[in-house]
N, C-alpha and C positions, 0 to 999 in steps of 0.2 A: 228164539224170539226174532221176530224182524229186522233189519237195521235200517236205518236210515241216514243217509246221506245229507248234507245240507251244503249249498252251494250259495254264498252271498253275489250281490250284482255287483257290476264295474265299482270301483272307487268304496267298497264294502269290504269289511273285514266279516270275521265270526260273529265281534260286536253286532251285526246287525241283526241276529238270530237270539238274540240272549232272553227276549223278551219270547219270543214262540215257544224257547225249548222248555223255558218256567214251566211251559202248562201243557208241555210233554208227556204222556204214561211211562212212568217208572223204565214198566218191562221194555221200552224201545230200544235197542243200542241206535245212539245218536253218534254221525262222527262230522265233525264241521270242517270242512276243509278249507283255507284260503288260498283266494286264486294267485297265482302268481305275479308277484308283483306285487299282490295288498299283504295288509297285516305281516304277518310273520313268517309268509314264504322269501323264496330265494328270489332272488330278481328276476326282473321282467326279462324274456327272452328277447333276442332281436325281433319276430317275426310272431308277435304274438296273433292267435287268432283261435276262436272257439274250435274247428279238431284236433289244433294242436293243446288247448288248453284240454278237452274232455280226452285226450291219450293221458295226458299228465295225469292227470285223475285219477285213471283207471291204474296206472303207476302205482299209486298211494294206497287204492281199494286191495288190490293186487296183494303186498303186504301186510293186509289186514284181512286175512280172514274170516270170514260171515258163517255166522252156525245158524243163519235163518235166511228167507229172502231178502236182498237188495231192494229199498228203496230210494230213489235218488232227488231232488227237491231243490229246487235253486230259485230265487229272485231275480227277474231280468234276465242281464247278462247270464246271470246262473242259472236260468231257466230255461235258456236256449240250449248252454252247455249240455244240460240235464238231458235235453233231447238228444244232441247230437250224442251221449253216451250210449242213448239208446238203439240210434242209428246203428255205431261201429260195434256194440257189442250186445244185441235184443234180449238174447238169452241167458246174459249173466245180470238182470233187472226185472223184476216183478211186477214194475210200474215207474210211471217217470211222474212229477208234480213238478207245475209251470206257473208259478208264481210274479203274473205279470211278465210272461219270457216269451216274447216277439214268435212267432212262427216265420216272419218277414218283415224287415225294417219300416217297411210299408203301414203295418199296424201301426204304428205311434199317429203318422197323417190321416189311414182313413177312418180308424174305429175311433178316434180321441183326439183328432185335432193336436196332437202333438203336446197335449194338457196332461202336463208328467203330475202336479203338486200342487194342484186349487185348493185342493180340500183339507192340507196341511196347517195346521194351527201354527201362528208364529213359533210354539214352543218346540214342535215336530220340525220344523224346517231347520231351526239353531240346531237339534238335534244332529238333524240327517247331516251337515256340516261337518259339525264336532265331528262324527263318526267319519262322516269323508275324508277329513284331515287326518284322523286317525290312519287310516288303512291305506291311504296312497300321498299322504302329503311329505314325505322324505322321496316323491319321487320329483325330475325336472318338469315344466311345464308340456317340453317337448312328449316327455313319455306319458305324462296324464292325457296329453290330446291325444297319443296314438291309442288310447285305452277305453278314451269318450268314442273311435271310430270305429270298433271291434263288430259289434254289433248290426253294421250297415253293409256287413261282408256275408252274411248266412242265409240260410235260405231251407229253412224246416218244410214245407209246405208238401216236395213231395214225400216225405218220409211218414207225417202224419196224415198224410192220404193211405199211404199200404201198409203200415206196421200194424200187426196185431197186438204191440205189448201196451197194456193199457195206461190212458194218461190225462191227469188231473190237471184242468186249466181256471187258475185261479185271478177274477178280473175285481177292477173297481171300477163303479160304474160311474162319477166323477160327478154325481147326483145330475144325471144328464142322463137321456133315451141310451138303453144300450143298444149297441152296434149289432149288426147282422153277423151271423156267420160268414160271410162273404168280407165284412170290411175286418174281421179278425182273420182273416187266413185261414179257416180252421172248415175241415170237411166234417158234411152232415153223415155221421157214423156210428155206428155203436163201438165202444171201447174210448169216445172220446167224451170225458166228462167238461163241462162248464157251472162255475157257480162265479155269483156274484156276489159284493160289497156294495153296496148300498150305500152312496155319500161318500167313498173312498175313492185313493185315486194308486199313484205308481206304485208308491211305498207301504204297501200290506205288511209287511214285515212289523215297521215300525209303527203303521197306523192304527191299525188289526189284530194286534200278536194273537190273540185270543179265537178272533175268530178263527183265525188261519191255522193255528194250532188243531183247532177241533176240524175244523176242513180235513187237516191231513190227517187227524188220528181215526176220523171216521173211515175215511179212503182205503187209508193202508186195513184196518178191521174190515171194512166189508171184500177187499180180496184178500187176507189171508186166514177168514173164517166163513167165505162161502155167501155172503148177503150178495142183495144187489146192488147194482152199481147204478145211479140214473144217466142216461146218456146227455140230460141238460137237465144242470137246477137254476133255478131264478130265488 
């Protein structure tokens, strides 16, 4: 059967999947990994940074065995990762899924105005918190800011311009006109899928688990039983 990957964003533990994976298929082997630094990995490296975090990864996968295809699935920060796994190693991944995860730091100012959590319910935001403290709050201030700057260092854009490994980009549209292709960084191609959220914003994970659950059960089923894939859904 498949596996799947799951990769939480900056300041995220596993907790923040807990809600997606409920409404997971059985048959998926699911493995959650935290990034270094959160939750219940080792500390944070001096010189943290998305290739060196998606080597570590592959570290972990590495040890773990797959008796089906690779799929790999990250929030944000773990959405970038996700790619850049894809980047260093295409053919050990059947697909990459980019949950809110920048192709260019760039994305936050011009597809969104930099509007992370309009659409978050006071009770989603105590949430998203709670969990923040969770996953990085035994770290010092100095290292949580090196971990908020991660992300303003990467640059996906030519990678998902020439990779043929296919990949799922999953957006909230922050109940606002959605962005061009052009203001999300993201080339007009086949093998590059878009769907939207409707009235959501950064945090799909927490906002969405449901939809986003079926987003990704549908994706990984239509490539590893042959359907089609749409190159943009709305």
């Amino acid at each position: 059967s498949p596996r799947l990957v799951l990769l939480p964003g900056s300041h995220q533990d596993r907790r923040q999947w807990e809600a997606v994976m409920a409404e997971l298929p059985a048959p998926l082997g699911l493995l959650v990994v935290d990034l270094p630094g959160h939750g219940l990995s080792p500390a944070l490296p001096p010189l943290p940074g998305i290739p060196s975090y998606a080597r570590m990864i592959w570290e972990v996968l590495d040890g773990e065995p797959a008796i089906g295809p690779t799929f790999v699935a990250g929030h944000s920060l773990g959405g970038m990762i996700a790619m850049e796994m894809g980047r260093q190693r295409p053919r050990d991944l059947a697909g990459v899924i980019a949950v809110e995860g920048w192709p260019h730091h760039q994305v936050a100012e011009d597809a969104f105005g930099s509007r992370m959590y309009d659409t978050l319910s006071p009770e989603l935001l105590a949430r998203q918190q709670h969990l923040r403290a969770l996953a990085t709050g035994h770290l010092s201030q100095a290292q949580r800011d090196q971990l908020s700057s991660i992300w303003r260092h990467w640059d996906g854009t030519a990678w998902l311009r020439d990779t043929a490994l296919p990949v799922l980009t999953l957006w909230g549209d922050r109940g606002r006109p959605r962005p061009t292709l052009a203001q999300l960084h993201l080339p007009e191609r086949p093998g590059i899928s878009i769907q939207w959220q409707a009235g959501a914003s950064h945090n799909l994970p927490l906002e969405r688990p449901v939809a986003v659950a079926q987003a990704i059960t549908d994706y990984i089923n239509g490539l590893t039983q042959g359907h089609s894939i749409p190159a943009r859904s709305v």
